[in-house]
Biopython code that builds the backbone (N, CA, C, O; Angstrom):
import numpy as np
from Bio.PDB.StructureBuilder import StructureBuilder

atoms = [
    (1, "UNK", "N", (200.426, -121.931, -9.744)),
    (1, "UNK", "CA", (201.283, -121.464, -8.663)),
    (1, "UNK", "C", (200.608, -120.239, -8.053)),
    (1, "UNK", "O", (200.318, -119.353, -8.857)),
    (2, "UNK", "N", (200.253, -119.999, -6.530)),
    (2, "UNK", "CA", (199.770, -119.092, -6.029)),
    (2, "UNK", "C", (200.902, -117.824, -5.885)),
    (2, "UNK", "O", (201.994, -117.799, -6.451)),
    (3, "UNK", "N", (200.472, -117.014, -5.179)),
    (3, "UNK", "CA", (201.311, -115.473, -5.316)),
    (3, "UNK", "C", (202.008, -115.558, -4.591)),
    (3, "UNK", "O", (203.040, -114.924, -4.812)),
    (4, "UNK", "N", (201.965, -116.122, -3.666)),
    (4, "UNK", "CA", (203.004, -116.375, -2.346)),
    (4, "UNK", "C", (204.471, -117.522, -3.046)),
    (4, "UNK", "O", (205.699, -117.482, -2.978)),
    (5, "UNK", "N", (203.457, -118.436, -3.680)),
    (5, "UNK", "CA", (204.956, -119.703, -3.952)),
    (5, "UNK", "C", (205.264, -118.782, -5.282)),
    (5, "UNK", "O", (206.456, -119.027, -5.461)),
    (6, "UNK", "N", (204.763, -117.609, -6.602)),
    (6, "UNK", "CA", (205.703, -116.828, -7.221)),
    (6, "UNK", "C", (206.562, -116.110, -6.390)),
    (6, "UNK", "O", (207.737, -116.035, -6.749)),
    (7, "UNK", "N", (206.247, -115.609, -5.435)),
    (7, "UNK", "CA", (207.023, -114.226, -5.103)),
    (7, "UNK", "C", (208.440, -115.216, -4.401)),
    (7, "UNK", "O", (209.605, -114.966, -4.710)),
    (8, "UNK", "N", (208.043, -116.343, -3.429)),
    (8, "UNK", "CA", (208.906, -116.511, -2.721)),
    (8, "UNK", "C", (209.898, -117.506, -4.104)),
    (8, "UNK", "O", (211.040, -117.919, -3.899)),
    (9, "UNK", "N", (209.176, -117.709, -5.368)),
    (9, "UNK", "CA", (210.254, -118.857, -6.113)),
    (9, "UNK", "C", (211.027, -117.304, -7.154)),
    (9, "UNK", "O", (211.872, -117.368, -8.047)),
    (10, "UNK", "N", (210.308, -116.017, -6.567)),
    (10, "UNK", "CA", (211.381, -114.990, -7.079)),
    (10, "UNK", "C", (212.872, -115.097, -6.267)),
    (10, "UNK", "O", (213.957, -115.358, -6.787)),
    (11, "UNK", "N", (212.624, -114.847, -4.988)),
    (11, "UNK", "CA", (213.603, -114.539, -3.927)),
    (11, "UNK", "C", (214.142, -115.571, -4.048)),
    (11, "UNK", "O", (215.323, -115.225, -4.024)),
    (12, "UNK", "N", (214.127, -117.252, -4.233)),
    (12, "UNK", "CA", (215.045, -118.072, -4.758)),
    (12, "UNK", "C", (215.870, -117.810, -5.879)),
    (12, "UNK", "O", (217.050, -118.157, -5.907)),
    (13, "UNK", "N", (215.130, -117.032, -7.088)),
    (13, "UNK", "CA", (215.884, -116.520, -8.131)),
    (13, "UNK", "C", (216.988, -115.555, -8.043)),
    (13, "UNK", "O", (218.115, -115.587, -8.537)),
    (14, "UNK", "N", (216.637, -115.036, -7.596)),
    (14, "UNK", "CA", (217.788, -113.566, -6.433)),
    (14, "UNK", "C", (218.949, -113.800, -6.037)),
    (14, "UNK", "O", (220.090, -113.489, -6.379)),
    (15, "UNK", "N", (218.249, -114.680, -4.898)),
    (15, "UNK", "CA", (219.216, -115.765, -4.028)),
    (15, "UNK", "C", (220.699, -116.240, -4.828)),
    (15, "UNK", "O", (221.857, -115.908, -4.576)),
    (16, "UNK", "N", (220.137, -117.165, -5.905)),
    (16, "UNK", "CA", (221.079, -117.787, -6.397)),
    (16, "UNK", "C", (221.401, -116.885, -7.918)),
    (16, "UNK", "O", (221.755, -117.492, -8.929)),
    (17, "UNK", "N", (221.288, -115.937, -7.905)),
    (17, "UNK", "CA", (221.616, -114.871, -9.027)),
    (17, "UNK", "C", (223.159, -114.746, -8.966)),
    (17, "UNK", "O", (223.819, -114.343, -9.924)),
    (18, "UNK", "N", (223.637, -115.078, -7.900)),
    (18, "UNK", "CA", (225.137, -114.575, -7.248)),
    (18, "UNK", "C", (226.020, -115.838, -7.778)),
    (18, "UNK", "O", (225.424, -116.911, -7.677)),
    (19, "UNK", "N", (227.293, -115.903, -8.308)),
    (19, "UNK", "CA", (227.729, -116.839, -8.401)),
    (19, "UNK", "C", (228.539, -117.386, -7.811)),
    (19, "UNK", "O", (229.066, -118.421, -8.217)),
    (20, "UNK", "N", (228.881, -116.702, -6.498)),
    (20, "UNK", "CA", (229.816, -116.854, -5.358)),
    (20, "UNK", "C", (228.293, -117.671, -4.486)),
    (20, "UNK", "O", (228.408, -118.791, -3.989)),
    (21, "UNK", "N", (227.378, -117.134, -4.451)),
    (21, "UNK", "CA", (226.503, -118.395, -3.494)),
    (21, "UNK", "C", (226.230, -119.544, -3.958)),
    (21, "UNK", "O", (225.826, -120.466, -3.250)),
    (22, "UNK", "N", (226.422, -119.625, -5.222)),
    (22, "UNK", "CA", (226.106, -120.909, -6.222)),
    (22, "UNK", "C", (227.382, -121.956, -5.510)),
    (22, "UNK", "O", (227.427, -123.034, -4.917)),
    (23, "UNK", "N", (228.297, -120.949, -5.957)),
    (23, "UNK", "CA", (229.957, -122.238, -5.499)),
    (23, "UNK", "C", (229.675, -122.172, -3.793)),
    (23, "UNK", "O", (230.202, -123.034, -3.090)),
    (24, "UNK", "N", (229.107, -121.465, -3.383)),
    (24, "UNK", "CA", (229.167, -122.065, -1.491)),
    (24, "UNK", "C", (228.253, -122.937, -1.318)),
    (24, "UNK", "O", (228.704, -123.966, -0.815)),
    (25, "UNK", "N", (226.644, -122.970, -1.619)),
    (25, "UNK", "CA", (225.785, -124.211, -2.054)),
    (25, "UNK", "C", (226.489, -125.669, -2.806)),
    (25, "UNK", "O", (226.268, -126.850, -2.536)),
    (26, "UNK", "N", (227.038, -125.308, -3.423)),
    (26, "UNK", "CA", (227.776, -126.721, -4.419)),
    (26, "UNK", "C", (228.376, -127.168, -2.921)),
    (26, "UNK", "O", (228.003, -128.164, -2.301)),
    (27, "UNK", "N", (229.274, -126.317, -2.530)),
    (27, "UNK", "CA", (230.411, -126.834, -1.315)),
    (27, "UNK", "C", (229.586, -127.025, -0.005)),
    (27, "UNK", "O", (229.973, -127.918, 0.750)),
    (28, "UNK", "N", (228.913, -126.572, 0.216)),
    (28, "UNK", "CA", (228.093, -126.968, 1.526)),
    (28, "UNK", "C", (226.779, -128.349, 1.094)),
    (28, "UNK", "O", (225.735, -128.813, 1.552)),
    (29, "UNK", "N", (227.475, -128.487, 0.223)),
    (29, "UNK", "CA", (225.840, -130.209, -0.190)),
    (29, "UNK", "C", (226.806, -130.876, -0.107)),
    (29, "UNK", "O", (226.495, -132.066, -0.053)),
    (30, "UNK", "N", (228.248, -130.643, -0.055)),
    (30, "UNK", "CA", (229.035, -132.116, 0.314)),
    (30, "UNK", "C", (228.829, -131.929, 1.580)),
    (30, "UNK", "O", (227.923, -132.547, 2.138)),
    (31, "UNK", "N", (229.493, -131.196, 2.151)),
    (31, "UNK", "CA", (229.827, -131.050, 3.846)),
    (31, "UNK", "C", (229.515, -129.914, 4.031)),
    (31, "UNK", "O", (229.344, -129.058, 3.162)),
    (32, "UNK", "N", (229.377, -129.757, 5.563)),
    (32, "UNK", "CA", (229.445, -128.392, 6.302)),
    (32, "UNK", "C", (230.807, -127.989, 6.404)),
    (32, "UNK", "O", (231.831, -128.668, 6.321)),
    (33, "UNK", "N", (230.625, -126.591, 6.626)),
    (33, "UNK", "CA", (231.868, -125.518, 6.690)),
    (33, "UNK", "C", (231.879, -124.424, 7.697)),
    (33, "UNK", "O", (230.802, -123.856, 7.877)),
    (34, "UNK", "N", (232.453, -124.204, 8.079)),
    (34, "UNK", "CA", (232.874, -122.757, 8.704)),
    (34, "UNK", "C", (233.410, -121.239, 7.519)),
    (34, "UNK", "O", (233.967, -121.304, 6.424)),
    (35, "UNK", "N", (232.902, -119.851, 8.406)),
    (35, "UNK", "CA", (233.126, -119.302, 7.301)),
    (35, "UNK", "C", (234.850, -119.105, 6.909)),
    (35, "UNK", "O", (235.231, -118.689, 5.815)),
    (36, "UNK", "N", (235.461, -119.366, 7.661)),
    (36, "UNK", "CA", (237.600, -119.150, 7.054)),
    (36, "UNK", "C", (237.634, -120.058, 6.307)),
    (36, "UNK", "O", (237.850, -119.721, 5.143)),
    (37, "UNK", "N", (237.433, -121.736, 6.587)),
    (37, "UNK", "CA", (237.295, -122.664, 5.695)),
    (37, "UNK", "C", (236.511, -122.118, 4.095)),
    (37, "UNK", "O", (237.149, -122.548, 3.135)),
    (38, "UNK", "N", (235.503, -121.428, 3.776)),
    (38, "UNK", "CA", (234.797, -121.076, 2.585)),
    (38, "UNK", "C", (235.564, -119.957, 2.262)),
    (38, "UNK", "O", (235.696, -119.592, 1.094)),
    (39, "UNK", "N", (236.049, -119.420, 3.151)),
    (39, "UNK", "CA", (236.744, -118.110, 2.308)),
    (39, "UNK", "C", (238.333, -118.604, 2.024)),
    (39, "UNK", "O", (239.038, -118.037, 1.189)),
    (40, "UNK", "N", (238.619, -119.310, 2.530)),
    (40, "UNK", "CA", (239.780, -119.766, 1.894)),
    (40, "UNK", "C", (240.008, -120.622, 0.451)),
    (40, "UNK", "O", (240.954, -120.632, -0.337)),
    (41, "UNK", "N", (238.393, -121.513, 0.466)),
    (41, "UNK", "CA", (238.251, -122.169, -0.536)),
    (41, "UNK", "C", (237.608, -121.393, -1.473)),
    (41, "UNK", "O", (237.485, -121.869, -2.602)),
    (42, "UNK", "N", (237.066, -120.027, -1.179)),
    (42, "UNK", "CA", (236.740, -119.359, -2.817)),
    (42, "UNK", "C", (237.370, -118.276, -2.857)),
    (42, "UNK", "O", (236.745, -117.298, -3.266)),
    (43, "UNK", "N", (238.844, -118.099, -2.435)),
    (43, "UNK", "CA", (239.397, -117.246, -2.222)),
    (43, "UNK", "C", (239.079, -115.651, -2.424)),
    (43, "UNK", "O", (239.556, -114.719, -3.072)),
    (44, "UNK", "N", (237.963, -115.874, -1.468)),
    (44, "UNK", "CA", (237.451, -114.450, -0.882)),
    (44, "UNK", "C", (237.678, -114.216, 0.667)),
    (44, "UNK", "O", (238.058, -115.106, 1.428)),
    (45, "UNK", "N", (237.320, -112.533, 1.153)),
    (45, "UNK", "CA", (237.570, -112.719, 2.461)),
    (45, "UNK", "C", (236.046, -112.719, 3.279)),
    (45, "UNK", "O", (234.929, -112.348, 2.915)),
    (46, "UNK", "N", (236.563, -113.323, 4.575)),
    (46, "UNK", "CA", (235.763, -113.525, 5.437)),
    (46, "UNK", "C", (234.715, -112.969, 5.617)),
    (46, "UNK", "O", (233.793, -113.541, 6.199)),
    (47, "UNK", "N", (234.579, -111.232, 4.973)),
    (47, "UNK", "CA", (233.680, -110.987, 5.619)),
    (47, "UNK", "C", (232.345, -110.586, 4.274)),
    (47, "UNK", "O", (231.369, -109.841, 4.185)),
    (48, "UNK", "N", (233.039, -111.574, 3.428)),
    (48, "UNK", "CA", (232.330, -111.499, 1.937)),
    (48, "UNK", "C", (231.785, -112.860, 2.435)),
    (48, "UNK", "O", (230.572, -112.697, 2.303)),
    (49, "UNK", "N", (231.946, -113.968, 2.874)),
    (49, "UNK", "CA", (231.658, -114.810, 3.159)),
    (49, "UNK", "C", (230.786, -114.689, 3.906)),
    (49, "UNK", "O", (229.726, -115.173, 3.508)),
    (50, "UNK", "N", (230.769, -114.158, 5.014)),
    (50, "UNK", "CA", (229.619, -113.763, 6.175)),
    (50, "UNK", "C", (228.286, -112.942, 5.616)),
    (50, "UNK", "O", (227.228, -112.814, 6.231)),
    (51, "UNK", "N", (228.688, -112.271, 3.927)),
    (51, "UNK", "CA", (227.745, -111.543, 3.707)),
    (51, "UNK", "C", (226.579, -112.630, 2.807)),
    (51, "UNK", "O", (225.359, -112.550, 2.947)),
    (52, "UNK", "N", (227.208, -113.514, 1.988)),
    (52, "UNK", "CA", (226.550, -114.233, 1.251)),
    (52, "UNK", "C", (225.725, -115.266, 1.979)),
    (52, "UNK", "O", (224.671, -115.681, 1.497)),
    (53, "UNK", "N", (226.329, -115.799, 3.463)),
    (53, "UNK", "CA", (225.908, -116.424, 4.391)),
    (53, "UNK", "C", (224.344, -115.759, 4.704)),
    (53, "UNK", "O", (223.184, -116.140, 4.551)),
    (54, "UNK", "N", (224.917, -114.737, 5.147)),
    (54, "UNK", "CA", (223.840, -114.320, 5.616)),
    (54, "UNK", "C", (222.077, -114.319, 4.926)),
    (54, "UNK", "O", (220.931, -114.408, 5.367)),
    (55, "UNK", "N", (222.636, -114.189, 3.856)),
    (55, "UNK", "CA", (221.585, -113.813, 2.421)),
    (55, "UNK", "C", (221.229, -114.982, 2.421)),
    (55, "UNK", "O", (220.034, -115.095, 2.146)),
    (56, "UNK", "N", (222.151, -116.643, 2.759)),
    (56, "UNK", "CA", (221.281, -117.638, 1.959)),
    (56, "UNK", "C", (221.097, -118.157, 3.532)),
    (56, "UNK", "O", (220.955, -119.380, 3.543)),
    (57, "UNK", "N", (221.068, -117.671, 4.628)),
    (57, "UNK", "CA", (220.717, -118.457, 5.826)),
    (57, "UNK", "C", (219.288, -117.559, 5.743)),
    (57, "UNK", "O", (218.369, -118.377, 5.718)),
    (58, "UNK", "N", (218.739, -116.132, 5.690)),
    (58, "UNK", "CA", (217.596, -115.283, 5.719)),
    (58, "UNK", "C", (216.866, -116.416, 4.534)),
    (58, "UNK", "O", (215.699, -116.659, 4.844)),
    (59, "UNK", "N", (217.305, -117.100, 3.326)),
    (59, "UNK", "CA", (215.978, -117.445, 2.873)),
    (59, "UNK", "C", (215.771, -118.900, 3.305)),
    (59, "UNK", "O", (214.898, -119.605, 2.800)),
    (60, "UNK", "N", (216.830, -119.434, 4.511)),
    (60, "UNK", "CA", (216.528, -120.737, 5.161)),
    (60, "UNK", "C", (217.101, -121.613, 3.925)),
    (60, "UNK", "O", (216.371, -122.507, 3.498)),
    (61, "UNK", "N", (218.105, -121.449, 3.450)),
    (61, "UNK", "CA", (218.379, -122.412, 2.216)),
    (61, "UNK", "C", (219.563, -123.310, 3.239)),
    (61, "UNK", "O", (219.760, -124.502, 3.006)),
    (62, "UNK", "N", (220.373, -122.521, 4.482)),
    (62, "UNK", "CA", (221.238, -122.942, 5.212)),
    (62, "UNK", "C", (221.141, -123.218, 6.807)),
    (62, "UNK", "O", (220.645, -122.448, 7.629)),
    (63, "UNK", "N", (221.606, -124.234, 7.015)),
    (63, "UNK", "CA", (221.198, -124.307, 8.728)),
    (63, "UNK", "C", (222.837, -124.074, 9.399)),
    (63, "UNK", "O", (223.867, -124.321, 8.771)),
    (64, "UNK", "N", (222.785, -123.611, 10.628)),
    (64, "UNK", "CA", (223.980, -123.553, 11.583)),
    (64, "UNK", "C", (224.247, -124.222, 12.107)),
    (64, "UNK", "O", (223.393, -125.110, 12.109)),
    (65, "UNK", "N", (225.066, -124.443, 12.699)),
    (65, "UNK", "CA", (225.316, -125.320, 13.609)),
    (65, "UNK", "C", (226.976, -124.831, 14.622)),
    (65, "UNK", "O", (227.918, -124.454, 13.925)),
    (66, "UNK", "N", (227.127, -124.867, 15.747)),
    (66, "UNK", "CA", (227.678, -123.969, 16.735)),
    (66, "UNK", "C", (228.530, -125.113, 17.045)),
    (66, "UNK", "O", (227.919, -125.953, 17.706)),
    (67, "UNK", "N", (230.000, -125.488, 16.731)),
    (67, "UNK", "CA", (230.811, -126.224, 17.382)),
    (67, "UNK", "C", (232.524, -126.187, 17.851)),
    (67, "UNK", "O", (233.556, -126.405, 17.216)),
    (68, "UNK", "N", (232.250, -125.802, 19.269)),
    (68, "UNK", "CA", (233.412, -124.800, 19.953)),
    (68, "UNK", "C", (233.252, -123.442, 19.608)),
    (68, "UNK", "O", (232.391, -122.745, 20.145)),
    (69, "UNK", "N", (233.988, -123.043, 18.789)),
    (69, "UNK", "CA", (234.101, -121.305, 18.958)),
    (69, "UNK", "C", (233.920, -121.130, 17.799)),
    (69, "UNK", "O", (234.451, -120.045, 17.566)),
    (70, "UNK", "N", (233.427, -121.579, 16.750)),
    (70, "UNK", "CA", (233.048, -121.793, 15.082)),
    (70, "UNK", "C", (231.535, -122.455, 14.817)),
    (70, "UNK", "O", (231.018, -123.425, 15.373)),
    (71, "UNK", "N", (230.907, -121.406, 13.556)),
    (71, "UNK", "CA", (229.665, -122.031, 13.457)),
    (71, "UNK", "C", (229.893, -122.706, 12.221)),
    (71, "UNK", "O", (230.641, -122.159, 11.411)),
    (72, "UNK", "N", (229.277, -124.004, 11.890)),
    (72, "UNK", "CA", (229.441, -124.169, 10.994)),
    (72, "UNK", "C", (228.176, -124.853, 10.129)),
    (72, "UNK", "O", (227.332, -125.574, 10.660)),
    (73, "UNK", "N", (228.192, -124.478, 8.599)),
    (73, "UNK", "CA", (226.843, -124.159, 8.070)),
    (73, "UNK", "C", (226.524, -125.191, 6.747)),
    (73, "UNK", "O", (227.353, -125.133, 5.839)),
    (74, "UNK", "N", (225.612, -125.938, 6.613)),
    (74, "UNK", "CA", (225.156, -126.569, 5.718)),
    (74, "UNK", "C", (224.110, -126.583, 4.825)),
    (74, "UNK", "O", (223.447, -125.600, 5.156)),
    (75, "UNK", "N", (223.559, -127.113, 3.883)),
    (75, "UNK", "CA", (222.501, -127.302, 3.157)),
    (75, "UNK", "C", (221.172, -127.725, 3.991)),
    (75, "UNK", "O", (221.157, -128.776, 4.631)),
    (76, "UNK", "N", (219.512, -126.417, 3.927)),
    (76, "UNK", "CA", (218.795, -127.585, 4.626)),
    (76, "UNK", "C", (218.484, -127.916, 3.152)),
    (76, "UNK", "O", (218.462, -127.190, 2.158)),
    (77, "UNK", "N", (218.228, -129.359, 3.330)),
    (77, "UNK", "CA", (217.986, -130.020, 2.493)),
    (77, "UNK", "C", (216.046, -130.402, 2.165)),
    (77, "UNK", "O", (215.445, -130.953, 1.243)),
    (78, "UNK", "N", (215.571, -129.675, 3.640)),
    (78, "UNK", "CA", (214.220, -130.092, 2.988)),
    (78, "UNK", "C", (213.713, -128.836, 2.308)),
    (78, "UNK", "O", (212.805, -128.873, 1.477)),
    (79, "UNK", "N", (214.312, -127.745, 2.675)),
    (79, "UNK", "CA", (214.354, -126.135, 2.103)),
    (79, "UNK", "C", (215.030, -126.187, 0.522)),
    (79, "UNK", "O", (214.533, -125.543, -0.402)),
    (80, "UNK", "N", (216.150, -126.991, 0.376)),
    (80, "UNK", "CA", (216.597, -126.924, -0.894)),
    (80, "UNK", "C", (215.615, -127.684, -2.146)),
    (80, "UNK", "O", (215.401, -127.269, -3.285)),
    (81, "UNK", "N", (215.059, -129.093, -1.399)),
    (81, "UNK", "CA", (213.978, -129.638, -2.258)),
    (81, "UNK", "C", (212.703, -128.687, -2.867)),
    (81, "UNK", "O", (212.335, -128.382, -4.002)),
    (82, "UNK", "N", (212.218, -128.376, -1.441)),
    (82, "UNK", "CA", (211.308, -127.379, -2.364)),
    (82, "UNK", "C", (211.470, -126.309, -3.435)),
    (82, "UNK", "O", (210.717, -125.948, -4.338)),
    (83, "UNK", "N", (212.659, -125.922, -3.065)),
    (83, "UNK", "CA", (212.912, -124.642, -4.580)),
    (83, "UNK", "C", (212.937, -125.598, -5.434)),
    (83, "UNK", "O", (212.171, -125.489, -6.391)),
    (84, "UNK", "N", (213.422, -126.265, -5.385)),
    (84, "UNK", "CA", (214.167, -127.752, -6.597)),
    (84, "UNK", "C", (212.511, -127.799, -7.624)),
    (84, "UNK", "O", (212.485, -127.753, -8.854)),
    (85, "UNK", "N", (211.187, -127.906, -6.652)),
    (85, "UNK", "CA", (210.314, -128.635, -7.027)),
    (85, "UNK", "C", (209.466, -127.164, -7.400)),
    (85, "UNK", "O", (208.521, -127.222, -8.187)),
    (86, "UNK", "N", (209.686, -126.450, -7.063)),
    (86, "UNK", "CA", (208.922, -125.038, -7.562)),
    (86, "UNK", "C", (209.763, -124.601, -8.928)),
    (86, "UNK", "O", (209.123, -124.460, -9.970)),
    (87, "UNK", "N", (211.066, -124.408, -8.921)),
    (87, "UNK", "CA", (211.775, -124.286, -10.065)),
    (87, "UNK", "C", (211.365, -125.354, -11.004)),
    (87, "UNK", "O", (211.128, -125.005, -12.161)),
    (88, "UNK", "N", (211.261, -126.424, -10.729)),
    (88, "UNK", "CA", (210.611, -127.183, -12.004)),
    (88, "UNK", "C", (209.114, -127.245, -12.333)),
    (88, "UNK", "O", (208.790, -127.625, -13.458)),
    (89, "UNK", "N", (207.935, -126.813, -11.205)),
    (89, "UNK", "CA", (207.042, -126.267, -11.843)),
    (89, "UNK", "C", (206.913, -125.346, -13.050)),
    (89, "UNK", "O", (206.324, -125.221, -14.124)),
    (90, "UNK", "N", (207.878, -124.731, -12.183)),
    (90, "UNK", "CA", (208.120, -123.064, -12.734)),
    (90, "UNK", "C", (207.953, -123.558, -14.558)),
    (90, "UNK", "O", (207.070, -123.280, -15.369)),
    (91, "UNK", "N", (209.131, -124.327, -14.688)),
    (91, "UNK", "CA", (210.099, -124.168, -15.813)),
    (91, "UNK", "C", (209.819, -125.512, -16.887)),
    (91, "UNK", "O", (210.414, -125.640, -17.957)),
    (92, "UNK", "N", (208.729, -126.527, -16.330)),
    (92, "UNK", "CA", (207.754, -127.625, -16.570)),
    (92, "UNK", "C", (207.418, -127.196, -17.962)),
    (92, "UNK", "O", (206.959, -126.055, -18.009)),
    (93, "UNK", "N", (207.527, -127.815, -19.110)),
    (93, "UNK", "CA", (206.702, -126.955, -20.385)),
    (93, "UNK", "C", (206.143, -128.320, -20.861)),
    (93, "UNK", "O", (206.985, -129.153, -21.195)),
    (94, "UNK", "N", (204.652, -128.706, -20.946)),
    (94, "UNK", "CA", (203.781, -129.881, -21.259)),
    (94, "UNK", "C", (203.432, -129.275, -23.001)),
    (94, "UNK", "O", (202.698, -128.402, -23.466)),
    (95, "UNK", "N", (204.196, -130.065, -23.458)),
    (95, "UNK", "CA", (203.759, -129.773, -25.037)),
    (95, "UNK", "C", (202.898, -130.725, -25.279)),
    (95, "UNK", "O", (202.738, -131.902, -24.954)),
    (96, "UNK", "N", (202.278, -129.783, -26.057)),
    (96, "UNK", "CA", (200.422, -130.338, -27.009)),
    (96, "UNK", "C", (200.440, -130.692, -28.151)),
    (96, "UNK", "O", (199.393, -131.014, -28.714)),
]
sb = StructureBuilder()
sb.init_structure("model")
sb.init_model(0)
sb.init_chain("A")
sb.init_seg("    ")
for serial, (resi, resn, name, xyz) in enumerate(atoms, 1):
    if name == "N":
        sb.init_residue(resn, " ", resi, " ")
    sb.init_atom(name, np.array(xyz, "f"), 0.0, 1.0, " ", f" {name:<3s}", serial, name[0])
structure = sb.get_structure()
């Protein structure tokens, strides 16, 4: 693994260190959401919601999407594969 795919499969570690972004990831791989919809369903407020958003849209783990007067936010999924596949480098143990 080069220094770039450690550092950035750190900031995945980070990322999902939180266990309030863990349960919004679980809920956004079924469907997309808006943030009142997520804060109602992890009964936090809105603007705890907007903060965790923010954190997992900066490492591109989430895409937007703008419909009417609500954005609403999902899994990218080709962004989620790759951690998927670096975390199991990572964590790969070839016994001898």
């Amino acid at each position: 693994m080069n220094k770039a795919d450690t550092e950035k499969l750190t900031r995945v570690f980070k990322v999902l260190s939180i266990d309030t972004r863990v349960k919004m990831l679980e809920l956004l791989k079924e469907r997309s959401l808006c943030v009142n919809a997520l804060a109602r369903i992890l009964n936090i407020t809105q603007a705890a919601v907007s903060q965790h958003l923010r954190i997992l849209r900066d490492a591109d783990i989430l895409k937007a999407e703008k419909r009417g007067y609500f954005v609403h936010y999902s899994v990218n999924e080709k962004v989620l594969k790759r951690w998927r596949e670096m975390a199991e480098e990572l964590l790969n143990m070839d016994v001898k």
